[in-house]
C-alpha positions as CSV (number, residue, x, y, z in Angstrom):
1,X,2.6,-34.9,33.8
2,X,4.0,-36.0,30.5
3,X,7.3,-35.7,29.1
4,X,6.0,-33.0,26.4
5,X,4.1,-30.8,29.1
6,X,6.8,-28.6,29.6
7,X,7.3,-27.6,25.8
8,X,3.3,-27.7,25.4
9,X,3.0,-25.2,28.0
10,X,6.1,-22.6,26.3
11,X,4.1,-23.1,23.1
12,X,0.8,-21.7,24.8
13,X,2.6,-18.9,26.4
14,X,4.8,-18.0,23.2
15,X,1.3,-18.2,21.5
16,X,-0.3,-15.5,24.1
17,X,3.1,-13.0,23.6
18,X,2.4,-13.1,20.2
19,X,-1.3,-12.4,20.4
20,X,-0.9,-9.8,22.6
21,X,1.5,-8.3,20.2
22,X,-1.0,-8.4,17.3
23,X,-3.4,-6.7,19.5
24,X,-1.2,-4.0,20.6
25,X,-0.4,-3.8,17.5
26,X,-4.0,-3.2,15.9
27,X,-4.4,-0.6,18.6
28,X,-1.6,1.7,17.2
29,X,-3.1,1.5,14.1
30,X,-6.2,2.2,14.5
31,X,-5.3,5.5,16.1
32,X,-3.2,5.8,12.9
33,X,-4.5,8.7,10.7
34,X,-6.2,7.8,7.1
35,X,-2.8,8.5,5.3
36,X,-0.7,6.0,7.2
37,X,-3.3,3.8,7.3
38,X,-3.3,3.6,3.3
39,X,0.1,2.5,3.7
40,X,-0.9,-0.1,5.7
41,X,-3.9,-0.5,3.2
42,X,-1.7,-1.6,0.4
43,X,0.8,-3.8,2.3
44,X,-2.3,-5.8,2.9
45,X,-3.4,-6.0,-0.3
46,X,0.3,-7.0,-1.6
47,X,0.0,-9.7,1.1
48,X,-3.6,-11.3,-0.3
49,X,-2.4,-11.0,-3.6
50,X,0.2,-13.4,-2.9
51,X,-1.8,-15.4,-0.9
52,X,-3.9,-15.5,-4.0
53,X,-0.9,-16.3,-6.9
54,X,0.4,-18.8,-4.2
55,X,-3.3,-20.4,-4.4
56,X,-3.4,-20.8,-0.5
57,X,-6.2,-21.9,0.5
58,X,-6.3,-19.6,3.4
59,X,-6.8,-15.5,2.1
60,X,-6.3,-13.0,5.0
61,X,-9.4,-10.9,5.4
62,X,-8.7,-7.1,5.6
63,X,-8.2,-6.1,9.6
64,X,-10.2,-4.4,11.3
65,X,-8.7,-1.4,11.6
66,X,-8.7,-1.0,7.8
67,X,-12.2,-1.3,8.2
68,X,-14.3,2.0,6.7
69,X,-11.1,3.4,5.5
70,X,-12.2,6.1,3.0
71,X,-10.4,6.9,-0.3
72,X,-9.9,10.6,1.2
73,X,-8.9,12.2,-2.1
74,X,-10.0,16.1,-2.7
75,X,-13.6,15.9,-4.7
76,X,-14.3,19.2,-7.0
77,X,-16.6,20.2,-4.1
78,X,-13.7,20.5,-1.6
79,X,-14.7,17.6,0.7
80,X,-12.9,14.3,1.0
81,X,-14.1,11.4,-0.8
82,X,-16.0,9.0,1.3
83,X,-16.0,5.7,-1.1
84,X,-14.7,3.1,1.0
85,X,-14.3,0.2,-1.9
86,X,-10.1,1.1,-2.4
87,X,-8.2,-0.2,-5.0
88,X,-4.7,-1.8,-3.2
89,X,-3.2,1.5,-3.9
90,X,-5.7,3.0,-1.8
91,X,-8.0,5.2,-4.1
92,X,-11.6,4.7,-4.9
93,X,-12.2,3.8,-9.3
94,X,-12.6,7.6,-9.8
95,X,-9.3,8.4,-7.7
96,X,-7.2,5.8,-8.3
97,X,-4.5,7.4,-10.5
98,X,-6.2,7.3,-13.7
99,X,-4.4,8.9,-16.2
100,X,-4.7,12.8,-15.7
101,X,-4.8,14.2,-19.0
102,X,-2.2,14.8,-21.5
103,X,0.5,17.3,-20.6
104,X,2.0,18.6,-24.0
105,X,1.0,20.0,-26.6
106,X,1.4,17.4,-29.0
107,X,-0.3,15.5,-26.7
108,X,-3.1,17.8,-26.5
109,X,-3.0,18.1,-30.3
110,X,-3.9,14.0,-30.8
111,X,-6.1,13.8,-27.7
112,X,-8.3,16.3,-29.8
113,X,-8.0,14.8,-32.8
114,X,-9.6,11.5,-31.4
115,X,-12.4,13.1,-29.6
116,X,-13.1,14.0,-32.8
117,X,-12.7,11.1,-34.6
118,X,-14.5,9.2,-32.0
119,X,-17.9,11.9,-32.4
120,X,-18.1,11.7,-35.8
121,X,-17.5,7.9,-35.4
122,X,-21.1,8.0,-33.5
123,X,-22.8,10.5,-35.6
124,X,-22.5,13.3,-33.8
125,X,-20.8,16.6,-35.8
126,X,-17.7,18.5,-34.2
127,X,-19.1,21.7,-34.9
């Protein structure tokens, strides 16, 4: 045996403790429900992004136990939505934390005032 057979063999084991780690790992989570997997959802996404600015070369594809994860938000029907394409927050585009609406009533007042201006703007008539 070589003089480096000893440290090439601690590599390979430290190699398997780690893998089996990750995999014990992945387990937990996928037993995880859809709200704590979200979390997980958008530390992954915070991850590629910086993978992304850093321009690496390698971008970490989303695991597979974020795999099918659903936005899960309350429709108007009562159900949960099933979209799966999630923003890194974890929200489908119509869940995402848009902007709910003005809360005042000043704000009210304006938001009236330009659907308004934007109807008569196409034609249409406010009455």
């Amino acid at each position: 045996m070589g003089r480096h057979s000893k440290a090439v063999a601690e590599f390979w084991v430290t190699i398997r403790e780690i893998e089996e780690r990750k995999r014990q790992f992945e387990d937990w989570a996928a037993d995880l429900p859809d709200d704590q997997k979200r979390t997980l959802h958008r530390a992954h996404a915070l991850k590629r992004q910086a993978a992304i600015e850093a321009g690496r070369f390698y971008i970490p594809k989303r695991p597979d136990y974020l795999r099918n994860l659903t936005c899960g938000a309350r429709t108007r029907s009562g159900q949960p939505c099933r979209m799966t394409a999630l923003f890194p927050n974890g929200r489908c585009i119509w869940h995402g934390g848009k902007s709910t609406g003005p809360k005042t009533k000043a704000g009210r007042e304006r938001a009236l005032e330009n659907l308004k201006l934007g109807r008569l703007k196409r034609g249409k008539s406010w009455d």
